[in-house]
CHARMM internal coordinates of N, CA and C (Angstrom, degrees):
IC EDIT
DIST 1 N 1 CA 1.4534
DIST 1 CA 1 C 1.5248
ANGL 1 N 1 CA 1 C 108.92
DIST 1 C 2 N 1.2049
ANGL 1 CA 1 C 2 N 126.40
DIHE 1 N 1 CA 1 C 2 N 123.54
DIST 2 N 2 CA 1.6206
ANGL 1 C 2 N 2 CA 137.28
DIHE 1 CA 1 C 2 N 2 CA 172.84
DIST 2 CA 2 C 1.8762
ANGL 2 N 2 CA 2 C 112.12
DIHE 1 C 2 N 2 CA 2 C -62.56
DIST 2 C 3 N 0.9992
ANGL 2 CA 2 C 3 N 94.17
DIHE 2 N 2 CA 2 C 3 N 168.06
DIST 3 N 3 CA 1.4465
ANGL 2 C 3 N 3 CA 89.34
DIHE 2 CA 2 C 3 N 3 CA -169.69
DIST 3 CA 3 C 1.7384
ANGL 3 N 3 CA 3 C 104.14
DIHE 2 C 3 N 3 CA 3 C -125.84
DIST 3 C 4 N 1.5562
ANGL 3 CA 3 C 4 N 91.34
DIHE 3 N 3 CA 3 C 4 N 1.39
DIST 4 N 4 CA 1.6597
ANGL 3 C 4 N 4 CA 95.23
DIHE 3 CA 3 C 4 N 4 CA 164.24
DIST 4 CA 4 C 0.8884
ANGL 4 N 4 CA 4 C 121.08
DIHE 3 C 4 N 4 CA 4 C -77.68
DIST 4 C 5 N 1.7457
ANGL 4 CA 4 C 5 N 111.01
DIHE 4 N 4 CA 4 C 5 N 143.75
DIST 5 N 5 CA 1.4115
ANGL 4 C 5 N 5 CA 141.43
DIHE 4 CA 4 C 5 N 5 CA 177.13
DIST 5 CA 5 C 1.3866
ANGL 5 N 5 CA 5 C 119.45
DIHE 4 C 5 N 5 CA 5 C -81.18
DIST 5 C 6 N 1.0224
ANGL 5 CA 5 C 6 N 162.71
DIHE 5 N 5 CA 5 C 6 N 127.90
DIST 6 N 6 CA 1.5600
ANGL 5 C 6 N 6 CA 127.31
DIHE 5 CA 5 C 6 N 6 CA 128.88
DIST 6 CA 6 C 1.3016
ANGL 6 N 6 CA 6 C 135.66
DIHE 5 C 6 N 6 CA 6 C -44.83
DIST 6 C 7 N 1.1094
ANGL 6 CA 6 C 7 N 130.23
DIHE 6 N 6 CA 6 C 7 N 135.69
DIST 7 N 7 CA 1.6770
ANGL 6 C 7 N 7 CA 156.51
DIHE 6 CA 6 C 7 N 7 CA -137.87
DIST 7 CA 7 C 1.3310
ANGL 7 N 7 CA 7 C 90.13
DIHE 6 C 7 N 7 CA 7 C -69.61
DIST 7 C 8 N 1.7589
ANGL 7 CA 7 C 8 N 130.56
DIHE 7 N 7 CA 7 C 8 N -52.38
DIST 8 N 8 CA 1.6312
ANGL 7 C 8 N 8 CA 139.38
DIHE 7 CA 7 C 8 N 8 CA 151.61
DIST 8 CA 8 C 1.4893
ANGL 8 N 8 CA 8 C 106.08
DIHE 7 C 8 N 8 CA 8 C 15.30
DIST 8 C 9 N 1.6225
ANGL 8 CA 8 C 9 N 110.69
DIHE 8 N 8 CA 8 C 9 N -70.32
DIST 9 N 9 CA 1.3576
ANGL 8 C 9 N 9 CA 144.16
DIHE 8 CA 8 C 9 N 9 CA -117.21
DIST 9 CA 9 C 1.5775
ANGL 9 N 9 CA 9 C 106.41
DIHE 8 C 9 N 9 CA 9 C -94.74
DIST 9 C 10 N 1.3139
ANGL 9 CA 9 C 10 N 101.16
DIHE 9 N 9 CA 9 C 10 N -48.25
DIST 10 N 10 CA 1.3988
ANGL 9 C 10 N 10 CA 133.49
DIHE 9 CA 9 C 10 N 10 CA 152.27
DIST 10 CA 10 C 1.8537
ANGL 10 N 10 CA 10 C 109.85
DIHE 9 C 10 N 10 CA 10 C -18.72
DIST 10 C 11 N 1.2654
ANGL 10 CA 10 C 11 N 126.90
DIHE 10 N 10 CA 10 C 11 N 96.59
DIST 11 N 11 CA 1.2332
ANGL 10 C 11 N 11 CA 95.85
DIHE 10 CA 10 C 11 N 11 CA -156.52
DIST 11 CA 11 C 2.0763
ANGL 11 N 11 CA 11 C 77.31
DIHE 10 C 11 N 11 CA 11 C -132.63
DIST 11 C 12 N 1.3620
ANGL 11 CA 11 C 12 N 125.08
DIHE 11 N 11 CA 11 C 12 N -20.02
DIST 12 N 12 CA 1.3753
ANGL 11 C 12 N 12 CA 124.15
DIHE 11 CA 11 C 12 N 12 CA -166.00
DIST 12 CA 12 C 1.9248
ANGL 12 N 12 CA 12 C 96.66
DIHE 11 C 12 N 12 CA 12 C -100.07
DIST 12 C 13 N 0.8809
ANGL 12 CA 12 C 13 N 105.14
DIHE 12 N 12 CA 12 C 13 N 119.40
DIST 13 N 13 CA 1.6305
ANGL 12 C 13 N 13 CA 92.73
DIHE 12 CA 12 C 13 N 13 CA 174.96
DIST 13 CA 13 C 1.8669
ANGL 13 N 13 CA 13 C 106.12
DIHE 12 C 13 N 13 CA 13 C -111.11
DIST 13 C 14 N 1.2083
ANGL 13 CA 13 C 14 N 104.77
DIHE 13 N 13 CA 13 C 14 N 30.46
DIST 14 N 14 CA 1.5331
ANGL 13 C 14 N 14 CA 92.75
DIHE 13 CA 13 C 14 N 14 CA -172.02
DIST 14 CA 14 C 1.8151
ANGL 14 N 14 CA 14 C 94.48
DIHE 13 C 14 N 14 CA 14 C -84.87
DIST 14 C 15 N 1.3387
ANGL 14 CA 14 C 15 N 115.01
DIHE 14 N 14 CA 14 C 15 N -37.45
DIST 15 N 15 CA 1.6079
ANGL 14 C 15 N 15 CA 115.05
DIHE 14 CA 14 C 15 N 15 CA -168.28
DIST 15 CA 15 C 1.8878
ANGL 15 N 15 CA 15 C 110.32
DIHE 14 C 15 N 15 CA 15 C -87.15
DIST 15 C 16 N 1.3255
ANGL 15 CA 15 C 16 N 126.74
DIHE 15 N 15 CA 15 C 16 N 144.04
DIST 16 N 16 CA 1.2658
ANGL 15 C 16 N 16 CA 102.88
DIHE 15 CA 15 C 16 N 16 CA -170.91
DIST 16 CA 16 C 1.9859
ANGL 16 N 16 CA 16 C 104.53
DIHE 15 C 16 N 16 CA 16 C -93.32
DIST 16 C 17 N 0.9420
ANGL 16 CA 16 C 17 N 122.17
DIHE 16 N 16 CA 16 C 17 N 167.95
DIST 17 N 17 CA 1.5388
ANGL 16 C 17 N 17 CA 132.16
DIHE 16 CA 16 C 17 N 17 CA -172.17
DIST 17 CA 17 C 1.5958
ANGL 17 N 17 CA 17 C 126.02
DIHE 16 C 17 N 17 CA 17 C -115.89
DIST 17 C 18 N 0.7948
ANGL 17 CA 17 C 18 N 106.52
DIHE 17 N 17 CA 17 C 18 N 171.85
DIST 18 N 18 CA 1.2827
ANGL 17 C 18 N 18 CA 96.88
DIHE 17 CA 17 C 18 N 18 CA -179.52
DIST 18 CA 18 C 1.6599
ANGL 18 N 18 CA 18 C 95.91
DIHE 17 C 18 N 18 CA 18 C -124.90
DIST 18 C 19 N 1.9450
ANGL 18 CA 18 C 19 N 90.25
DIHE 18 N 18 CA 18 C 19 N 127.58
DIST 19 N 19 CA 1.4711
ANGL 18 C 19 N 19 CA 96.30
DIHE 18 CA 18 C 19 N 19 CA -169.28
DIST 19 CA 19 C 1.2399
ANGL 19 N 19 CA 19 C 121.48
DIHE 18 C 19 N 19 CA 19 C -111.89
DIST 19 C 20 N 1.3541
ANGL 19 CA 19 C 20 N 142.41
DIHE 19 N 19 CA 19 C 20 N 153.22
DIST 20 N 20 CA 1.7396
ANGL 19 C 20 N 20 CA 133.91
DIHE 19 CA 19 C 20 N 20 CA 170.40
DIST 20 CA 20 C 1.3862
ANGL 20 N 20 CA 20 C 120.02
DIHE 19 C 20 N 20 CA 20 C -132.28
DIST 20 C 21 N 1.4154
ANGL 20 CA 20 C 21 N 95.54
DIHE 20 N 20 CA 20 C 21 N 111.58
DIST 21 N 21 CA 1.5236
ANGL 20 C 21 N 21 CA 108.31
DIHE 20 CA 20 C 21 N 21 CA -171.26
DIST 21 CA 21 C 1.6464
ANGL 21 N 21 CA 21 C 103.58
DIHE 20 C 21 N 21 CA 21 C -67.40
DIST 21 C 22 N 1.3715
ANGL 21 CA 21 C 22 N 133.92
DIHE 21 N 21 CA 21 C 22 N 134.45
DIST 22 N 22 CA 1.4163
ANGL 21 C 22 N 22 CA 136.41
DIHE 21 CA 21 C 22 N 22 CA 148.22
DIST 22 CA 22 C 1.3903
ANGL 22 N 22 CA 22 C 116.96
DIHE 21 C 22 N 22 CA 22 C -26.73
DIST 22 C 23 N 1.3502
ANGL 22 CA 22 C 23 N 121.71
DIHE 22 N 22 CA 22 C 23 N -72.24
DIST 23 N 23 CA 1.8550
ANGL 22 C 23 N 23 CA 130.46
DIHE 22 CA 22 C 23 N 23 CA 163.60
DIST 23 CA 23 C 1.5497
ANGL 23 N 23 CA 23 C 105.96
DIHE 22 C 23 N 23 CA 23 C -87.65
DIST 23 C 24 N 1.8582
ANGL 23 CA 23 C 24 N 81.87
DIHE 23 N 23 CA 23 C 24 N 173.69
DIST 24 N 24 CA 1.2643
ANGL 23 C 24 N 24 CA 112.68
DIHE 23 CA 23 C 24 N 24 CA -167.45
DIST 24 CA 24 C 1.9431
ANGL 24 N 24 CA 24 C 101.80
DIHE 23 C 24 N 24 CA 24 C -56.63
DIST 24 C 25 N 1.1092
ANGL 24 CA 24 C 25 N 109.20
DIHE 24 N 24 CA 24 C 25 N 139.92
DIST 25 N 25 CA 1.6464
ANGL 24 C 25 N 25 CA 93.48
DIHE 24 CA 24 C 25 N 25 CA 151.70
DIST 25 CA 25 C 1.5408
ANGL 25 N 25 CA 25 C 126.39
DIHE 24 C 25 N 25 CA 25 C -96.25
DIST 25 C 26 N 1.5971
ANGL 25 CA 25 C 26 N 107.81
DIHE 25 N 25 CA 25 C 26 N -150.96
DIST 26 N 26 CA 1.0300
ANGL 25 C 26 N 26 CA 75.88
DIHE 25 CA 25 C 26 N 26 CA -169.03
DIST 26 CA 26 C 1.5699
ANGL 26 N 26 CA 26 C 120.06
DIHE 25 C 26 N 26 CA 26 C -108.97
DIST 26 C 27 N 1.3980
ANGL 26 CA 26 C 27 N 105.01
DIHE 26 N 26 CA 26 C 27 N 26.29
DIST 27 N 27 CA 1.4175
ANGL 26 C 27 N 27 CA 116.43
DIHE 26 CA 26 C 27 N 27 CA 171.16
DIST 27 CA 27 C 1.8676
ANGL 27 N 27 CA 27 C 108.08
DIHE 26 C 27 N 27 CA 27 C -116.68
DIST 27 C 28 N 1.6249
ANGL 27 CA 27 C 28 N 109.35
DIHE 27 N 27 CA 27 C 28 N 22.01
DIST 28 N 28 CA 1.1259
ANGL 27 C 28 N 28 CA 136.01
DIHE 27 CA 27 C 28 N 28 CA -171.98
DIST 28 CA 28 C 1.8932
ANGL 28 N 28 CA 28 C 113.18
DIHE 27 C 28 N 28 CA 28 C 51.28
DIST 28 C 29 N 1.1894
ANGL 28 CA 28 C 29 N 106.30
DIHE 28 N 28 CA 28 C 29 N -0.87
DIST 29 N 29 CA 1.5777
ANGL 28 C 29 N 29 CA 101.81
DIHE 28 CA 28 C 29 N 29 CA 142.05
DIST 29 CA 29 C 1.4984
ANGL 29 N 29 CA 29 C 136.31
DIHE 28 C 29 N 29 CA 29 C -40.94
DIST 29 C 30 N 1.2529
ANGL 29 CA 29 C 30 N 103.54
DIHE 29 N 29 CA 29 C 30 N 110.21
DIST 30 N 30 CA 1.7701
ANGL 29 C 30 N 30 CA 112.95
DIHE 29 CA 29 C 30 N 30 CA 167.82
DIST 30 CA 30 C 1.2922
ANGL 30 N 30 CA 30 C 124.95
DIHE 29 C 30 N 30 CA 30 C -100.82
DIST 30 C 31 N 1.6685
ANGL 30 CA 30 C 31 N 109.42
DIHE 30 N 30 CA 30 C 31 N -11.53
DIST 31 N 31 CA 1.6247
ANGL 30 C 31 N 31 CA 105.59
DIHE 30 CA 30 C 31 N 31 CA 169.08
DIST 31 CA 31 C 1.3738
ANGL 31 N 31 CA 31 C 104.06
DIHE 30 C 31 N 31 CA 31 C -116.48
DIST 31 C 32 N 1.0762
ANGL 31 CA 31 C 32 N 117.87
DIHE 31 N 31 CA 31 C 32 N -175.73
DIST 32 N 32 CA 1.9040
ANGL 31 C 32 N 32 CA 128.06
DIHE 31 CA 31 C 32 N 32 CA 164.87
DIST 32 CA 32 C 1.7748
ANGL 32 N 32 CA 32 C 105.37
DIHE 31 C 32 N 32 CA 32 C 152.39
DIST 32 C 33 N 1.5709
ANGL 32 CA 32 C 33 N 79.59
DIHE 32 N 32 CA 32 C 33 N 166.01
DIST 33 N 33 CA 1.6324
ANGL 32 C 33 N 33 CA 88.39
DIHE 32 CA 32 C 33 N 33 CA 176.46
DIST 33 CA 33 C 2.0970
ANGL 33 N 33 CA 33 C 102.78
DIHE 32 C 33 N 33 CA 33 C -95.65
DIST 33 C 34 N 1.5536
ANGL 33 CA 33 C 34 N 87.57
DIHE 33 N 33 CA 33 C 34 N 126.67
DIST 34 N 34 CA 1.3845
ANGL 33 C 34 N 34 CA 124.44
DIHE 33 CA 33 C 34 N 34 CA 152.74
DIST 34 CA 34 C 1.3715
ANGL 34 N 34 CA 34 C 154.40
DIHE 33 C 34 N 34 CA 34 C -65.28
DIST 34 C 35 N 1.2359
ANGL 34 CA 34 C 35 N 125.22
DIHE 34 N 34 CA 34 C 35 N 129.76
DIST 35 N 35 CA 1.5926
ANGL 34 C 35 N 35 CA 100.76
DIHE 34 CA 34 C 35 N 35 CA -176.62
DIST 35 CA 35 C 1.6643
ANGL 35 N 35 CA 35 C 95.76
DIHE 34 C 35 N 35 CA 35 C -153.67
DIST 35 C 36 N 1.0129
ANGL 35 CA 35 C 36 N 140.70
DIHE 35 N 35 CA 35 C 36 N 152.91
DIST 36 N 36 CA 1.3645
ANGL 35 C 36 N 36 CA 162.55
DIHE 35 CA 35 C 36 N 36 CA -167.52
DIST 36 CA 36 C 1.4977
ANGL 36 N 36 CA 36 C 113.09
DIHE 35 C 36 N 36 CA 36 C -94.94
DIST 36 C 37 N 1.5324
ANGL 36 CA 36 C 37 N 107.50
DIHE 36 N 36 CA 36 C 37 N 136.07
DIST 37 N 37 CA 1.2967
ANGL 36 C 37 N 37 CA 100.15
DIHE 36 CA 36 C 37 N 37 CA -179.19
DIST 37 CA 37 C 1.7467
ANGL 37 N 37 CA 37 C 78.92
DIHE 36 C 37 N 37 CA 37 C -128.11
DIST 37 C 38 N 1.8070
ANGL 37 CA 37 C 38 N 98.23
DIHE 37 N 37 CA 37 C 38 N 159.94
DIST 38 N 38 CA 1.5628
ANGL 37 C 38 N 38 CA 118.96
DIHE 37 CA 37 C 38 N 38 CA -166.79
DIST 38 CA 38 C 1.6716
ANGL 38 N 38 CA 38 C 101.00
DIHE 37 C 38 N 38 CA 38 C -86.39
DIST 38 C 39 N 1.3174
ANGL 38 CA 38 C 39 N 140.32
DIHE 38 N 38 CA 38 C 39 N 100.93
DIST 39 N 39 CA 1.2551
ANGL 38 C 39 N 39 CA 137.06
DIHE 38 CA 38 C 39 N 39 CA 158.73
DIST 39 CA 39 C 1.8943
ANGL 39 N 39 CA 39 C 131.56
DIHE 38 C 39 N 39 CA 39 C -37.42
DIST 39 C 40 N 0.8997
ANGL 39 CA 39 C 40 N 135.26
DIHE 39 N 39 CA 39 C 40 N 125.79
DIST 40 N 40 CA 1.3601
ANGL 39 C 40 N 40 CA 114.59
DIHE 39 CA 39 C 40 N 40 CA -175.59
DIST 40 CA 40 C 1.2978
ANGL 40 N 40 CA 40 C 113.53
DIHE 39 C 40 N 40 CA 40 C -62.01
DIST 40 C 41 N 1.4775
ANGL 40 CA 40 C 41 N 128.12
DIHE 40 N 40 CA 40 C 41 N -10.55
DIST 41 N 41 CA 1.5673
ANGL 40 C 41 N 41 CA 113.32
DIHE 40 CA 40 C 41 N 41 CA 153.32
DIST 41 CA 41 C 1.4612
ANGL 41 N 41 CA 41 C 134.88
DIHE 40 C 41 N 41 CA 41 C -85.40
DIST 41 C 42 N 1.5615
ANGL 41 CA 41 C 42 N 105.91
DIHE 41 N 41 CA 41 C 42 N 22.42
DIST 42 N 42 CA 1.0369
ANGL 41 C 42 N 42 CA 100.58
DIHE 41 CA 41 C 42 N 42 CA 178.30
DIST 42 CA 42 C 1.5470
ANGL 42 N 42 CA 42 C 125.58
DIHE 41 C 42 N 42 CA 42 C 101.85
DIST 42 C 43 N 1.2480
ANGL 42 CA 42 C 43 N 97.22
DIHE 42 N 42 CA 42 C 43 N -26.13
DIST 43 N 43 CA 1.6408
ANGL 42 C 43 N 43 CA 116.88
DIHE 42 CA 42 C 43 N 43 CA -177.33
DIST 43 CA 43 C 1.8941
ANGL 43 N 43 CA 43 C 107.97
DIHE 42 C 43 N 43 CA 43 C -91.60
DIST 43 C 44 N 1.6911
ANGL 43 CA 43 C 44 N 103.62
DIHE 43 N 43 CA 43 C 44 N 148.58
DIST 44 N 44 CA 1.7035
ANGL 43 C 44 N 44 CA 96.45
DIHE 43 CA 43 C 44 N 44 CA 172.48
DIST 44 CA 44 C 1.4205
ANGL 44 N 44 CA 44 C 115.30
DIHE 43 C 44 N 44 CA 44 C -117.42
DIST 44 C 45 N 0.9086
ANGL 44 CA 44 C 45 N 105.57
DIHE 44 N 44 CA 44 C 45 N 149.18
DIST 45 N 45 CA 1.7915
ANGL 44 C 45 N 45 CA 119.33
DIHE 44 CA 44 C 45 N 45 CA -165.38
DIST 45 CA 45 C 1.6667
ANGL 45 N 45 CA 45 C 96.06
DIHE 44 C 45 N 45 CA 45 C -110.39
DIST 45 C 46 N 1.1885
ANGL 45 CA 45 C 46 N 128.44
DIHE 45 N 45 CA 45 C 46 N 121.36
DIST 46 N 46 CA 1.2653
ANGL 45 C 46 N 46 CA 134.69
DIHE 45 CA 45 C 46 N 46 CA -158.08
DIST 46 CA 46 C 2.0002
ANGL 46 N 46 CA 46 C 97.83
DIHE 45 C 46 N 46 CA 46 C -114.55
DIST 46 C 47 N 1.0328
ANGL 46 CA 46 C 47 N 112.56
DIHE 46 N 46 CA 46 C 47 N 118.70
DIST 47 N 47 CA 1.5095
ANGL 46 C 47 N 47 CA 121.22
DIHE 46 CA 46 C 47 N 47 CA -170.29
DIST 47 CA 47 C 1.6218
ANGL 47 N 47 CA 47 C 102.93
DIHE 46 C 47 N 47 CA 47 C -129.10
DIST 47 C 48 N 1.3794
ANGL 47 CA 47 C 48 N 113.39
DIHE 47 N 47 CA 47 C 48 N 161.98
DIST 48 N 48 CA 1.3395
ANGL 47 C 48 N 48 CA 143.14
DIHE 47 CA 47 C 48 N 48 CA -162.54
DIST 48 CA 48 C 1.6495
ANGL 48 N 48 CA 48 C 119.85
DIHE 47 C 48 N 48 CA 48 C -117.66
DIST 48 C 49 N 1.3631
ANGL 48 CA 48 C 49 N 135.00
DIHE 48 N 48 CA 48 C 49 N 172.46
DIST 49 N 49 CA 1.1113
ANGL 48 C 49 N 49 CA 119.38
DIHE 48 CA 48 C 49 N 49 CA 143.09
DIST 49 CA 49 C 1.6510
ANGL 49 N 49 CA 49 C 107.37
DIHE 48 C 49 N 49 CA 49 C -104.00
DIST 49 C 50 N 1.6208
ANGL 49 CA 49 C 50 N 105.73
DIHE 49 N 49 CA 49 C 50 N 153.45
DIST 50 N 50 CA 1.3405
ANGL 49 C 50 N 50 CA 107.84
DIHE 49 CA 49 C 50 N 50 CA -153.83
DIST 50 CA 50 C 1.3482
ANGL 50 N 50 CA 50 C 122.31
DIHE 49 C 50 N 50 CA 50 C 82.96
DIST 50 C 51 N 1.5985
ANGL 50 CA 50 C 51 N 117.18
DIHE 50 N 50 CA 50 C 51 N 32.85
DIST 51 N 51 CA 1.1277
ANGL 50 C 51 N 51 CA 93.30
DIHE 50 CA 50 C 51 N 51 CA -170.36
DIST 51 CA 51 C 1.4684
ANGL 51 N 51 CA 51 C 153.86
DIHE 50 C 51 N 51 CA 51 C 91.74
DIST 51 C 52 N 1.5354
ANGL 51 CA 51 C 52 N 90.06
DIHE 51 N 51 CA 51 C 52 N -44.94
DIST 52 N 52 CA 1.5655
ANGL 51 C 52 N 52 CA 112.60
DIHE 51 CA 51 C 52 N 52 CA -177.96
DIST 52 CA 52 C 2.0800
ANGL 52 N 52 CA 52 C 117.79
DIHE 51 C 52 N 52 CA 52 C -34.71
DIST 52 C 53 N 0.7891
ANGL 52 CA 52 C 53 N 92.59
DIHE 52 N 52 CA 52 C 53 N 108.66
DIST 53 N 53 CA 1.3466
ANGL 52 C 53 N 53 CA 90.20
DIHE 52 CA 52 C 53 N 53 CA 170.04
DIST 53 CA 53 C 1.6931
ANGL 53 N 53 CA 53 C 128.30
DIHE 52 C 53 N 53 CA 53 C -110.68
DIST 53 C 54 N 1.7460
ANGL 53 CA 53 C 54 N 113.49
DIHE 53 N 53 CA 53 C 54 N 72.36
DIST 54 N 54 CA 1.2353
ANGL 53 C 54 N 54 CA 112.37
DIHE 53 CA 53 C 54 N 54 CA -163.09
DIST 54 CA 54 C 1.6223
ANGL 54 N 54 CA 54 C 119.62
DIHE 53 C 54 N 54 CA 54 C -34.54
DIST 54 C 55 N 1.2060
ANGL 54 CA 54 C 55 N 116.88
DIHE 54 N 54 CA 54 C 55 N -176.62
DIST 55 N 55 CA 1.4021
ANGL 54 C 55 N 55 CA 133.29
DIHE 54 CA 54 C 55 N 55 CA -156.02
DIST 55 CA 55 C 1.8404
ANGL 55 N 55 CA 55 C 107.73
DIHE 54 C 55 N 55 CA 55 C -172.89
DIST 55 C 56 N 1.1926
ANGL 55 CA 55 C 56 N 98.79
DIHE 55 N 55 CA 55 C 56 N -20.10
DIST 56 N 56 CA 1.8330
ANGL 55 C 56 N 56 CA 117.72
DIHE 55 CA 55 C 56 N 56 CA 165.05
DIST 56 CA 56 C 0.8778
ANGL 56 N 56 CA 56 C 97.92
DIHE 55 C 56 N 56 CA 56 C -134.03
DIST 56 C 57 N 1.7901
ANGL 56 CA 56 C 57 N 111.39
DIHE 56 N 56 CA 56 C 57 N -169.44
DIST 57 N 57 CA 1.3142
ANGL 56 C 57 N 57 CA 128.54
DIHE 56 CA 56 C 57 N 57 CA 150.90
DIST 57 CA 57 C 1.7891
ANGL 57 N 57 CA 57 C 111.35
DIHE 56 C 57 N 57 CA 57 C -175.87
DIST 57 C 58 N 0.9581
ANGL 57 CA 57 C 58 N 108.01
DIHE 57 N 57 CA 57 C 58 N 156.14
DIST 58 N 58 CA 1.7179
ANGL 57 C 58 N 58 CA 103.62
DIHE 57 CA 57 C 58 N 58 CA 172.52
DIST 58 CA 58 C 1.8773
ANGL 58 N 58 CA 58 C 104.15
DIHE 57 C 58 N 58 CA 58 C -129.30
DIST 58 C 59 N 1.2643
ANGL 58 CA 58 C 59 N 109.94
DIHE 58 N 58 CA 58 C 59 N -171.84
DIST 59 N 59 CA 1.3705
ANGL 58 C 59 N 59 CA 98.65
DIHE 58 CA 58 C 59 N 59 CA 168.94
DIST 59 CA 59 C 1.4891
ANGL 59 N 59 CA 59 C 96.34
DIHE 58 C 59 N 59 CA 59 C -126.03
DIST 59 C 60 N 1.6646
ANGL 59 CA 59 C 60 N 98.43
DIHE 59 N 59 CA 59 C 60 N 166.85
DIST 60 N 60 CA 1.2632
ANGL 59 C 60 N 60 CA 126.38
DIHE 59 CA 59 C 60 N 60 CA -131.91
DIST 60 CA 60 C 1.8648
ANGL 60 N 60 CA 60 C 91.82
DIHE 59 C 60 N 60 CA 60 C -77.10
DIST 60 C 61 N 1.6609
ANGL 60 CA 60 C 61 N 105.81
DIHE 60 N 60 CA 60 C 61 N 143.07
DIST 61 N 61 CA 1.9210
ANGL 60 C 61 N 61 CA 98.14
DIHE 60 CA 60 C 61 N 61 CA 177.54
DIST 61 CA 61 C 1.3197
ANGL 61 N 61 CA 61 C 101.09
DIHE 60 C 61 N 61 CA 61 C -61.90
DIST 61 C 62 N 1.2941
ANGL 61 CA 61 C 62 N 107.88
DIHE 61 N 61 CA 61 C 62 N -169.40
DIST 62 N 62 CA 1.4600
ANGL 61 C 62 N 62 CA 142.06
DIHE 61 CA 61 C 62 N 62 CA -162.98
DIST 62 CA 62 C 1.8261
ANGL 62 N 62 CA 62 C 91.54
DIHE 61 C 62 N 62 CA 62 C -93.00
DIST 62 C 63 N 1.2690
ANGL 62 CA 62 C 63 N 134.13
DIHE 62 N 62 CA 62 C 63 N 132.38
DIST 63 N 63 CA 1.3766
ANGL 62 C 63 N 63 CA 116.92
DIHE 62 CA 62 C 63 N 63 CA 167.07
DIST 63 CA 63 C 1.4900
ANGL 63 N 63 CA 63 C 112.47
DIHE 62 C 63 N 63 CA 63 C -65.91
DIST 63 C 64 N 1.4032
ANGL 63 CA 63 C 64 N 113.59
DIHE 63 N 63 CA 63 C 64 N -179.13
DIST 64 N 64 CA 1.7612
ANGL 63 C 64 N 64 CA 102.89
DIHE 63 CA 63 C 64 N 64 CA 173.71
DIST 64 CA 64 C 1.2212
ANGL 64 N 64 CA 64 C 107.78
DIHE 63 C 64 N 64 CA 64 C -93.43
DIST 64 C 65 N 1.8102
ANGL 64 CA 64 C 65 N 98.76
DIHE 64 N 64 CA 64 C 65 N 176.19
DIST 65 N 65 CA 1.4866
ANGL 64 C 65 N 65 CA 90.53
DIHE 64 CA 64 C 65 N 65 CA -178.77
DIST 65 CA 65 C 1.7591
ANGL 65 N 65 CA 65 C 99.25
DIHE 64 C 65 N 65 CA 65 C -112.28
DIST 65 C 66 N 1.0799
ANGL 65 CA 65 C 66 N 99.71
DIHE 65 N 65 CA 65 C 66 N -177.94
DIST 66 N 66 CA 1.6344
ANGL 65 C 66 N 66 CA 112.64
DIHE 65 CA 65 C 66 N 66 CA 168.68
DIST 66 CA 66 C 1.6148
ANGL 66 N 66 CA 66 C 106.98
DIHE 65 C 66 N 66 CA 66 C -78.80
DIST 66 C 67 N 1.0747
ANGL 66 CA 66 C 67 N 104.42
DIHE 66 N 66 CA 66 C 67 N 136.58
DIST 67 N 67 CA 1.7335
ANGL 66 C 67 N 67 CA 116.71
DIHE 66 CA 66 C 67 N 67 CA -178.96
DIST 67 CA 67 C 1.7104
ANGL 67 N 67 CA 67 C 97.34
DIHE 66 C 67 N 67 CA 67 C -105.38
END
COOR INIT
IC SEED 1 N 1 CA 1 C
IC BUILD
């Protein structure tokens, strides 16, 4: 089972995500970290660097720890 979301779903934009565009972008990146900007209607538009314009998203792993 995948742990991708659709971008839809996405409903908190305060934390950024990790997003995966369907196509290429336009620095031919399909993954990256994401973050949402607030629309004046209310709605969030979830953007990339590169361009990226997710189409999923999950949230971001746990970093590692030191062993």
């Amino acid at each position: 089972m995948s742990d991708w979301r659709p971008i839809e779903t996405a409903k908190d934009g305060s934390k950024p995500v990790l997003g995966y565009q369907t196509t290429r972008g336009d620095f031919e990146d399909q993954y990256g970290i994401c973050w949402a900007i607030d629309c004046p209607n209310g709605s969030l538009v979830w953007i990339g660097a590169g361009g990226l314009m997710p189409t999923h998203w999950m949230p971001l792993p746990a970093p590692p720890t030191q062993s």
